[in-house]
Each structure stands twice: as structure tokens, then as C-alpha cells.
C-alpha positions as CSV (number, residue, x, y, z in Angstrom):
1,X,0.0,0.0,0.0
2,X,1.0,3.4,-0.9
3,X,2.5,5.2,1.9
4,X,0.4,8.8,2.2
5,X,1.5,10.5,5.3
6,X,2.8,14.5,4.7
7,X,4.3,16.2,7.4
8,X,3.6,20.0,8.4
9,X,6.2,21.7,10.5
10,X,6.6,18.8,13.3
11,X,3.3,17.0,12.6
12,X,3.1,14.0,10.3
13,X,-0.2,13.3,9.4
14,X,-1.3,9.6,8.1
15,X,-2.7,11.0,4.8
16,X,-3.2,14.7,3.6
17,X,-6.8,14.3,3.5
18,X,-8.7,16.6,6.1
19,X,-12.0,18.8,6.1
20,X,-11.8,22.2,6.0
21,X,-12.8,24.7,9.3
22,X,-16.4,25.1,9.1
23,X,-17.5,22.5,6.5
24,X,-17.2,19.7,9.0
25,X,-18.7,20.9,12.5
26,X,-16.5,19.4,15.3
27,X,-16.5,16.2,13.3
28,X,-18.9,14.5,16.7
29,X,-21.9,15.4,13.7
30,X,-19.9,12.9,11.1
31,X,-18.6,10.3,13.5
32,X,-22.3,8.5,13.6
33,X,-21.3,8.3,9.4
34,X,-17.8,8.3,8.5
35,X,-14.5,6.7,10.7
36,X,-12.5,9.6,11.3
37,X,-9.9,8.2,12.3
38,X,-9.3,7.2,8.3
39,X,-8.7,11.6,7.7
40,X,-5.6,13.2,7.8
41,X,-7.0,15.3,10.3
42,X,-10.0,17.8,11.5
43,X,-10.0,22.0,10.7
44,X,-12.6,22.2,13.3
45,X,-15.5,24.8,13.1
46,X,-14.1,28.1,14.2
47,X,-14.2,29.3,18.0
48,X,-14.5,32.5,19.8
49,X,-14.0,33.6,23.2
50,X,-17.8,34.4,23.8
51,X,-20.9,32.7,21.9
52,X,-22.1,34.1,19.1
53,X,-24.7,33.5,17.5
54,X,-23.8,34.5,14.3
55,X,-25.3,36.5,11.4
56,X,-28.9,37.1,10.5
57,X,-30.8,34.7,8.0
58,X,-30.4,34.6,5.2
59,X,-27.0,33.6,5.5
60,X,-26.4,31.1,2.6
61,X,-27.1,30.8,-1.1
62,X,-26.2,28.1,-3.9
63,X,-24.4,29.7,-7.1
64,X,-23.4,28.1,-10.0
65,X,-20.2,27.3,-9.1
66,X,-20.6,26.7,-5.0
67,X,-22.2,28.5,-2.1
68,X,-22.2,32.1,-0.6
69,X,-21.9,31.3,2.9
70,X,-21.8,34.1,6.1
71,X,-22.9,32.4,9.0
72,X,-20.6,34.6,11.1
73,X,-18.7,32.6,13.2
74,X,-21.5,31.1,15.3
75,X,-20.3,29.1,18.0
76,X,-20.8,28.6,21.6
77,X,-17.1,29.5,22.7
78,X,-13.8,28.0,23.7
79,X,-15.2,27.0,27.7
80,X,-18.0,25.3,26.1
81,X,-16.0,23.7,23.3
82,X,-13.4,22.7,26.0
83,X,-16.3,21.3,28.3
84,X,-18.6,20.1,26.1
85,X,-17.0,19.2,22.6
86,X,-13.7,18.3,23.3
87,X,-14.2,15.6,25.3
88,X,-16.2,14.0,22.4
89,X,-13.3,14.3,20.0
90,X,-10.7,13.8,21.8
91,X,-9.8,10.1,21.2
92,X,-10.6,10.5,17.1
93,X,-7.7,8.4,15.9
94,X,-6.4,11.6,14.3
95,X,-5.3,15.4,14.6
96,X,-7.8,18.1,15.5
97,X,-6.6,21.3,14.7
98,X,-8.8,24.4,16.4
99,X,-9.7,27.3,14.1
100,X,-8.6,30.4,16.2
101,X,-11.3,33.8,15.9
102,X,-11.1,37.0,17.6
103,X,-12.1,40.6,17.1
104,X,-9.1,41.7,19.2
105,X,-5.2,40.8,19.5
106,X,-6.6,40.1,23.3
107,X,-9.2,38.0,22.1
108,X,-6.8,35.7,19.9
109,X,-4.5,35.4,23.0
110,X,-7.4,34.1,25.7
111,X,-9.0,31.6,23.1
112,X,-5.4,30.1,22.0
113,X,-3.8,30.2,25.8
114,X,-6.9,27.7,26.7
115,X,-6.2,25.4,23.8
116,X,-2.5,25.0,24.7
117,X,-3.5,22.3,27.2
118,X,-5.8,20.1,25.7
119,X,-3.5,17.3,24.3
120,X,-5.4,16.1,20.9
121,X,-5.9,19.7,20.0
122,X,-2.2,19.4,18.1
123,X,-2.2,22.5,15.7
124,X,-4.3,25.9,15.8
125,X,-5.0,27.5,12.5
126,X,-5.0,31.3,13.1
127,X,-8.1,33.0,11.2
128,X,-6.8,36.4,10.5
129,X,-9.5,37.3,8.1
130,X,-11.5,38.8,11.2
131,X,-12.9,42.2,11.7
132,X,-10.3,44.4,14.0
133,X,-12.7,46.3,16.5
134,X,-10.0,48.4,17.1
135,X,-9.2,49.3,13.5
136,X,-12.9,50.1,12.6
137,X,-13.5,46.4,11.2
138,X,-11.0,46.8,9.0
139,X,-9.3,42.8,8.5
140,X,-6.3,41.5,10.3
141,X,-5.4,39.5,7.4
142,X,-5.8,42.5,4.9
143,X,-2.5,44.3,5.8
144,X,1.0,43.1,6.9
145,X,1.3,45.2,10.0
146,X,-1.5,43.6,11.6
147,X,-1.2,40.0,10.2
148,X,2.3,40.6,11.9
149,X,1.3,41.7,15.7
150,X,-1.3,39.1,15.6
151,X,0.9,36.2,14.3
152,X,3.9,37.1,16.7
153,X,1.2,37.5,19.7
154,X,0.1,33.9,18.8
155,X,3.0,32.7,18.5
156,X,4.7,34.2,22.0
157,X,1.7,32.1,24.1
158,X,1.5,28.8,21.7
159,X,3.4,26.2,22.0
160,X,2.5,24.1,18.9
161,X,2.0,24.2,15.8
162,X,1.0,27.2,14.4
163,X,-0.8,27.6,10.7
164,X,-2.1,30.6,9.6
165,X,-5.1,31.1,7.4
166,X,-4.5,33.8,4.5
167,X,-7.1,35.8,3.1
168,X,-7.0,35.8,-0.6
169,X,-9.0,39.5,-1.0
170,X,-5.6,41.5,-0.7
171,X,-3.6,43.1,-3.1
172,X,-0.2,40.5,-3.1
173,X,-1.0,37.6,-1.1
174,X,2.7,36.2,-1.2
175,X,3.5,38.7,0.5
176,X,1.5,39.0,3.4
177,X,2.7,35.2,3.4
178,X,6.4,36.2,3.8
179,X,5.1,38.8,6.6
180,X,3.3,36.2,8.7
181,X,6.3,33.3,8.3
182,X,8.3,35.7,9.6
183,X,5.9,36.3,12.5
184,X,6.9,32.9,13.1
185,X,3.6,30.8,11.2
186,X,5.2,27.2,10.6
187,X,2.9,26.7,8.0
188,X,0.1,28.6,6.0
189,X,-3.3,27.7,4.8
190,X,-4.4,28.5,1.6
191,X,-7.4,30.3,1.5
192,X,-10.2,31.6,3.3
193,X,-13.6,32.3,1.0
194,X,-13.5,34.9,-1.7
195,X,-15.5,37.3,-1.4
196,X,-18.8,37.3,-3.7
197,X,-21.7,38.3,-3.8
198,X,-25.7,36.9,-5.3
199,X,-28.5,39.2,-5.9
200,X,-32.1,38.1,-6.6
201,X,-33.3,38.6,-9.8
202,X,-36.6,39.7,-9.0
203,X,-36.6,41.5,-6.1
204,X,-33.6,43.3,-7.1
205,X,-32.1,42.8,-3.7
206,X,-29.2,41.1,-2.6
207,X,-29.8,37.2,-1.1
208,X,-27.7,37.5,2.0
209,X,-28.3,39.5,4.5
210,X,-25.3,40.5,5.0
211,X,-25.1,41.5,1.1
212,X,-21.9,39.7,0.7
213,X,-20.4,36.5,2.1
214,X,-17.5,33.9,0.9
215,X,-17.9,31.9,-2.3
């Protein structure tokens, strides 16, 4: 049998199959279907420090090519993640990495500094394609000096592996790349949703309500 295992930074993973953050739940919602211990590994659904409940309906729409999607991040937060989900996953016969959200360098810090402990959670992947509350809502992942302080802030509290999950709606995407490996990223993941949007033919109006989501 062909031998499949790929190795990222220090992990080796069986296979370079996995699911990608927020297409898969927590993987507990697959288990009853699929053995996932036969994945490379599990991008779980992305986590916050507080719930959230995420953005108003409508909040996805088929295209032609794929899906709109902006749920908005819902989730119930890291303590009920850490409480409640983890101990679900935990003893998957393969890697979980958490999918890391926050709308402030502070926030990043507090959700990460919880996951350093929990033993199966081997990897975070770093969303920096969030809203900066303190830079008007303007996207970490959209300029280099902020993909920067939040990459090196991560990366001063984690201990593991750290991947970071580029935007592609920027102007030179190997470059913000470069900026966050030398943030120290030890790997990055290529991409987060493009940004699209679907409008309804008849009533003229947008589908989502948030008028645009990722495709």
C-alpha cells in the first residue's frame, strides 16, 4: 500500500486528507457516518472567546459554481468547546486542529492560551480574516502590519503548531505570506472564502443578509 503520510512543520499526518474549518462541525456530527480516524485530520469549526450567534438569515445561497456562505462565526465559545465538545473528539484516531477567531489581539490570545493544554488539539489554525474592532472592522489579514502583531502574539503564548489562514482579498497575497512566516507561522493555509456576492433577480435585492459572504 502506498504510503500517504505528509508532514507540516513537526506534525506527520497519516494522509493529507482533512476537512476544511467550518464545513465539517466538530466532526462529533460525522462520526455516527464516516470513521475519522481514516482523515488526515479535522480543521474544526471556528471558536471564539464568547458565543455568538452568528449573522442574520439569510445567511447562505447556492451559485453556480458553490455557495455564498456568512454564518458569522457562530459558535458557543472556547469553555464550552473545552467542556462540552472536546471531550467528544478527543480520542478520534487523528489530529484536530482548532480554528482560532477574535475581534481583538486580546481575544486571539485568551482563546489560544486555553487550547494550549488540551493534548489532541495538536495545531491551531490562526483566522486572521477577522474584523479588527479596534481598527474600525478593517481585517487583520488585509495588511501586513497587523497580520504581523497578531501572528507574533500567537505565536509568544502557543506552543505548537501554528498555521495561519491567509485571506486571498488582498492586493499580493505572497507577500502578506512572507510577513506572517516571519511572524513565526510554521505553515500557512491556503485560502479563506473569496468574497462574492448573489442578488435576486426579482426582487432586485441582494440574497444575503449581510449582502456579501465567501464563495
Amino acid at each position: 500500500m502506498a504510503d500517504l503520510k505528509v508532514k507540516i512543520h513537526d506534525l506527520e499526518f497519516k494522509n493529507p486528507v482533512t476537512v476544511a474549518s467550518g464545513t465539517f462541525g466538530f466532526g462529533e456530527e460525522m462520526s455516527a457516518f464516516y470513521d475519522m480516524g481514516l482523515l488526515g485530520g479535522i480543521f474544526v469549526k471556528g471558536l471564539t472567546v464568547k458565543n455568538r450567534e452568528g449573522n442574520d438569515y439569510p445567511r447562505m445561497a447556492e451559485t453556480a459554481s458553490g455557495m455564498l456562505n456568512s454564518v458569522g462565526l457562530q459558535n458557543k465559545g472556547i469553555d464550552y468547546f473545552i467542556s462540552s465538545i472536546y471531550p467528544n473528539i478527543k480520542d478520534f484516531d487523528t489530529h484536530i486542529i482548532a480554528n482560532v477567531n477574535g475581534g481583538t489581539i486580546e481575544e486571539y490570545i485568551e482563546v489560544t492560551e486555553k487550547l494550549n493544554d488540551l493534548e489532541k488539539v495538536t495545531a491551531i489554525e490562526l483566522n486572521i480574516s477577522c474584523p479588527n474592532v479596534k481598527q474600525g472592522g478593517m481585517l487583520f489579514g488585509i495588511s501586513c502590519p497587523s497580520a504581523i502583531a497578531v501572528t507574533d502574539a500567537i505565536r509568544k503564548v502557543y506552543k505548537k503548531t501554528l498555521i495561519v489562514k491567509l485571506s486571498p482579498n488582498v492586493t499580493d497575497i505572497a507577500e502578506m505570506a512572507r510577513a506572517v512566516e516571519g511572524a513565526g507561522a510554521d505553515s500557512i493555509s491556503l485560502i479563506n472564502t473569496l468574497l462574492g456576492m448573489a442578488i435576486n433577480a426579482e426582487t432586485r435585492k441582494p440574497v444575503l443578509s449581510t449582502i456579501t459572504g465567501g464563495l
